[in-house]
C-alpha positions as a printed Julia matrix, in Angstrom:
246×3 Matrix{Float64}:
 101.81  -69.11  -32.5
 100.07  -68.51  -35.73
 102.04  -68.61  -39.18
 102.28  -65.75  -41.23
 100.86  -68.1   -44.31
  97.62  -69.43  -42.41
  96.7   -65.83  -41.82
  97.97  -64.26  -45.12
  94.85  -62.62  -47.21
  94.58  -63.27  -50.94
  95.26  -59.67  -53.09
  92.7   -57.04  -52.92
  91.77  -54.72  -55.05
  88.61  -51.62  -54.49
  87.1   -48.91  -56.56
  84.4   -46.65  -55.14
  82.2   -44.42  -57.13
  81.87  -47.14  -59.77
  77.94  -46.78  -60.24
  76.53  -43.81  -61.82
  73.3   -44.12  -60.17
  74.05  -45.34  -56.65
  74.39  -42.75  -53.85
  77.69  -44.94  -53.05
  79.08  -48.09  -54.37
  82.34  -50.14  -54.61
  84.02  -53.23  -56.56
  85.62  -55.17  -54.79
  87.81  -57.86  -55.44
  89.61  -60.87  -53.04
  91.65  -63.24  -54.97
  89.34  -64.5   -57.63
  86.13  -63.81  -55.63
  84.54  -60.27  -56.95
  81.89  -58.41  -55.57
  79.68  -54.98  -56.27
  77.96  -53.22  -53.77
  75.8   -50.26  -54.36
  74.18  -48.17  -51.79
  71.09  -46.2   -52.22
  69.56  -43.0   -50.16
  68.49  -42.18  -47.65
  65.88  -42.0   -50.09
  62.13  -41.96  -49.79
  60.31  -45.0   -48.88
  58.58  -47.36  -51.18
  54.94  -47.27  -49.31
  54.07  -46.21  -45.57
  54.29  -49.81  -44.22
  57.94  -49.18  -44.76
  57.77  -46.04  -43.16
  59.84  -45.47  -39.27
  58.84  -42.14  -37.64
  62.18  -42.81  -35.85
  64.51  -44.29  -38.12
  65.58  -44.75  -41.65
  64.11  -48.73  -42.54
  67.25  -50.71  -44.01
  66.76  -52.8   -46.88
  69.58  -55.41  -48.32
  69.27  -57.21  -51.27
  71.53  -60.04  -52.6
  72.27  -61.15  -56.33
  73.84  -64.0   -57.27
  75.74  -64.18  -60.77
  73.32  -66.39  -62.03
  70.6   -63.94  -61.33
  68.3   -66.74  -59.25
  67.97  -66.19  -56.11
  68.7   -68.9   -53.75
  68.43  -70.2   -49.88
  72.46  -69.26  -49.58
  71.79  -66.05  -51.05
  68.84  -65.55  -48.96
  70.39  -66.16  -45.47
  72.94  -63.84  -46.81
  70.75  -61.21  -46.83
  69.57  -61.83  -43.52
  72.93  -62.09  -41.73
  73.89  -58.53  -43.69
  70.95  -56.43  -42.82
  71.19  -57.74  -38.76
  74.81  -56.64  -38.99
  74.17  -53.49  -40.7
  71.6   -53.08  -38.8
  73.49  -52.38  -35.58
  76.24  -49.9   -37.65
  74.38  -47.84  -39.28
  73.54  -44.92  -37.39
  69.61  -45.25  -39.02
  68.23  -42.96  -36.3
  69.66  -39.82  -38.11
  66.89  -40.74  -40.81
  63.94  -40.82  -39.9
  61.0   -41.64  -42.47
  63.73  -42.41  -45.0
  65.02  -45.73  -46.53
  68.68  -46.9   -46.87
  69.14  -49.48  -49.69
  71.97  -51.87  -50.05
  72.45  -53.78  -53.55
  74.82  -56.62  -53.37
  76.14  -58.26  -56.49
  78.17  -61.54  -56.72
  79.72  -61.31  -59.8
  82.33  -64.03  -59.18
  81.97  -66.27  -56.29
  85.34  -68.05  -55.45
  85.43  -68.24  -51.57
  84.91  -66.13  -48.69
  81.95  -64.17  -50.17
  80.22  -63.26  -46.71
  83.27  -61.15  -45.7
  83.54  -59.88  -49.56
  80.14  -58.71  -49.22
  80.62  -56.9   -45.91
  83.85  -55.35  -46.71
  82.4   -54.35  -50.58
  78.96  -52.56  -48.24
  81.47  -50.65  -45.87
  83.35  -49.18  -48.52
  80.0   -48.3   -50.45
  78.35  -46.57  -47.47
  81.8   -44.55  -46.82
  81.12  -43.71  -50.42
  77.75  -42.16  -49.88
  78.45  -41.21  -46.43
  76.22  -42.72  -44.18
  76.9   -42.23  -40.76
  78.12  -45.47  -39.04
  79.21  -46.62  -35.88
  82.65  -48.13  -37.42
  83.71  -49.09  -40.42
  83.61  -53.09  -40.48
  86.31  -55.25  -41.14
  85.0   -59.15  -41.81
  87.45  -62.26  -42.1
  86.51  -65.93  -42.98
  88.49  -68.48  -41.2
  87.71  -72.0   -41.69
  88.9   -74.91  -39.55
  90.11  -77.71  -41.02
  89.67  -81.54  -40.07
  93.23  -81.52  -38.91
  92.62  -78.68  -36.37
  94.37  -75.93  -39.11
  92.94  -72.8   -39.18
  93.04  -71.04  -42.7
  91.63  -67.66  -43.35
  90.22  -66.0   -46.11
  89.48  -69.94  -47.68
  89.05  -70.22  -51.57
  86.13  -72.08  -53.09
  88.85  -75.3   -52.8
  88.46  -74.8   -49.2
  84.46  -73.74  -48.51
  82.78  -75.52  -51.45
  80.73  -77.59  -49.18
  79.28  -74.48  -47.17
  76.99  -73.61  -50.91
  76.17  -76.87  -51.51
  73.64  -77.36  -48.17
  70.65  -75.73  -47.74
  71.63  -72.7   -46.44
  74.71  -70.83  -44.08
  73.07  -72.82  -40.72
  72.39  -76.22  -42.25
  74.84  -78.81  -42.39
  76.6   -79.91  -45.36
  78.01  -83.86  -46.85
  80.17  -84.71  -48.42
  84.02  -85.15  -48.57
  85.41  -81.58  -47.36
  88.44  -81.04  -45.68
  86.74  -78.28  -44.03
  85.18  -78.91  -40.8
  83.81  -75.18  -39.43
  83.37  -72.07  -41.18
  83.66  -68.65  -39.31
  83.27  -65.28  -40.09
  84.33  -62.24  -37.74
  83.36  -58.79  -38.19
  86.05  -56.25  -36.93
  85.37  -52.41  -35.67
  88.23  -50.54  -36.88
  89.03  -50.63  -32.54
  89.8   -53.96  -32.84
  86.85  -55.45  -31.38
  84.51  -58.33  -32.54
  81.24  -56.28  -33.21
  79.5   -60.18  -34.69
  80.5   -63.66  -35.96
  78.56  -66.63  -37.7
  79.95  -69.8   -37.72
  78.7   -73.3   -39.64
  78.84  -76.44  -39.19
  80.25  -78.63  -42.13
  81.12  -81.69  -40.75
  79.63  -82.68  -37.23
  82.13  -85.37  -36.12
  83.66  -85.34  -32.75
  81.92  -82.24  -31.15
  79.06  -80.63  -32.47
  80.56  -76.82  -32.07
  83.88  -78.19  -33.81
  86.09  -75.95  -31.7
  87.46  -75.91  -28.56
  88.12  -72.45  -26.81
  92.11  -72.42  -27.83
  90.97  -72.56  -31.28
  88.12  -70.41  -31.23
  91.17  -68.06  -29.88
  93.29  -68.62  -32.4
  90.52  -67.73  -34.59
  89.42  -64.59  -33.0
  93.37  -63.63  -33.11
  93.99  -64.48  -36.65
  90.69  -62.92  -37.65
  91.88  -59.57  -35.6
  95.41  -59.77  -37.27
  94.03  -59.85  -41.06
  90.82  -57.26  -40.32
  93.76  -54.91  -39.29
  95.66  -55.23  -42.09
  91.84  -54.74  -43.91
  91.75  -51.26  -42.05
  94.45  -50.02  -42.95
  93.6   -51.16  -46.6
  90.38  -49.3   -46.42
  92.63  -46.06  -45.13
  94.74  -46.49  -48.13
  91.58  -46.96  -50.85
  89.67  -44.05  -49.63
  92.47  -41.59  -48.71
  93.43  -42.25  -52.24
  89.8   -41.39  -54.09
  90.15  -38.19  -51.71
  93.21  -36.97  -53.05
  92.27  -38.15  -56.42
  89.48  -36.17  -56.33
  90.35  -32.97  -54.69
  94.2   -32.79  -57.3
  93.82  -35.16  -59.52
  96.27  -37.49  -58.16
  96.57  -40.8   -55.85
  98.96  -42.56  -54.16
C-alpha cells in the first residue's frame, strides 16, 4: 500500500499563450521548480538537409537559467525529442519543421517531468496533432527502499552533479535511483528513464515489487496531472470564448 504523502505532488500552477511569438507556449510551475516552453510551427525549414518529404523534422532545444549549455542539459534534449518524437503525429507535415524551446528558469527538482508536462501543454496550445497528451512523474528511490515522487532538489541534487542523466553520481545522497514515467492520458506507460545514483547492492537498484510500486505511484499522480491539464485548458477555452474561467 502506498501513502497518500509519498505520492502527493508539490502545487502546480500553468499559463498557456504566454509568448507573443511562439505558435504555442506555457509556464509552468511545480513547487519551486519553473519552467517555459515555447513551441514553434510547423514552420519552414532552416536548409534542405533538414528537409523530410514525409514528415515534419522535430527540433528541441534546452536552456538552462544560466544560459550555458551543459552535458545535463544536453541529454535532456535528447531524451525529449525521442519522446516527442513518437507523439507527435509529424507525418501530417511534411517538408515542415516543429520547434520546441525549453527554458529552465528555476531548477528545484524534478525538471525532466517539468519539461515534458510544460511541452504538452505548449503543443495543445498551438495544436499540434499528437498521439496523447503526456503525463511525466519523477519518482526517486531512496536508500531505505522509500519511494518519493515528484523529489525536490533536497532529494535529486546528486543526479546534476555527474556527467550527465546516464552516468553515475558520488557523493552522500540519500537517493539511490531516479525514475521518470511518461503517462498517455489512457493510463499507460508510453517511456521511462531511470539513473543510477548510487550502485550499491544491485546495479538496477530495484527489484520488480518496487519497480511496481513505482509504475503505480507514477500512474496515480500522472492521473491526477490529467485531470490538471483538463482543468488548465478547459479554463483558457472558456476564458477565451466569454471572458471568464473557472
Amino acid at each position: 500500500c502506498i501513502s497518500e504523502l509519498k505520492m502527493s505532488l508539490r502545487s502546480l500552477s500553468s499559463r498557456q499563450s504566454v509568448l507573443s511569438r511562439a505558435d504555442g507556449s506555457c509556464l509552468w510551475k511545480q513547487g519551486a521548480t519553473e519552467v517555459l516552453a515555447g513551441v514553434y510551427g510547423p514552420i519552414e525549414t532552416q536548409g534542405r538537409k533538414r528537409e523530410d518529404m514525409n514528415k515534419a523534422d522535430l527540433v528541441v532545444q534546452v536552456i538552462p537559467a544560466s544560459g550555458t549549455s551543459t552535458p545535463y542539459t544536453t541529454t535532456l534534449q535528447h531524451f525529449l525529442h525521442s519522446m516527442f518524437k513518437g507523439q507527435i503525429l509529424l507525418l501530417l507535415h511534411p517538408r515542415t519543421s516543429i520547434r520546441i524551446i525549453v527554458h529552465l528558469i528555476n531548477e528545484a527538482g524534478s525538471e525532466l517531468s517539468c519539461c515534458c508536462n510544460a511541452i504538452t501543454l505548449a503543443l495543445v496550445d498551438a495544436g499540434v496533432p499528437m498521439k496523447s497528451m503526456l503525463a511525466s512523474v519523477d519518482i526517486a528511490m531512496m536508500t531505505d527502499g522509500e519511494l518519493v515522487a515528484d523529489p525536490t532538489n533536497e532529494i535529486s541534487h546528486e543526479r546534476k552533479e555527474g556527467k550527465d542523466l546516464t552516468g553515475q553520481g558520488t557523493g552522500d545522497s540519500k537517493i539511490r535511483a531516479l525514475s521518470s514515467f511518461q503517462v498517455n492520458s489512457a493510463g499507460k506507460v508510453v517511456s521511462e528513464w531511470t539513473h543510477v545514483v548510487q550502485s550499491t547492492g544491485s546495479l538496477t537498484s530495484m527489484d520488480e515489487d518496487q519497480y511496481l510500486d513505482a509504475v503505480a505511484m507514477a500512474k496515480n499522480a500522472a492521473s491526477k496531472l490529467h485531470n490538471f491539464f483538463k482543468l488548465t485548458t478547459t479554463s483558457k477555452c472558456l476564458y477565451e470564448c466569454h471572458g471568464t474561467a473557472f
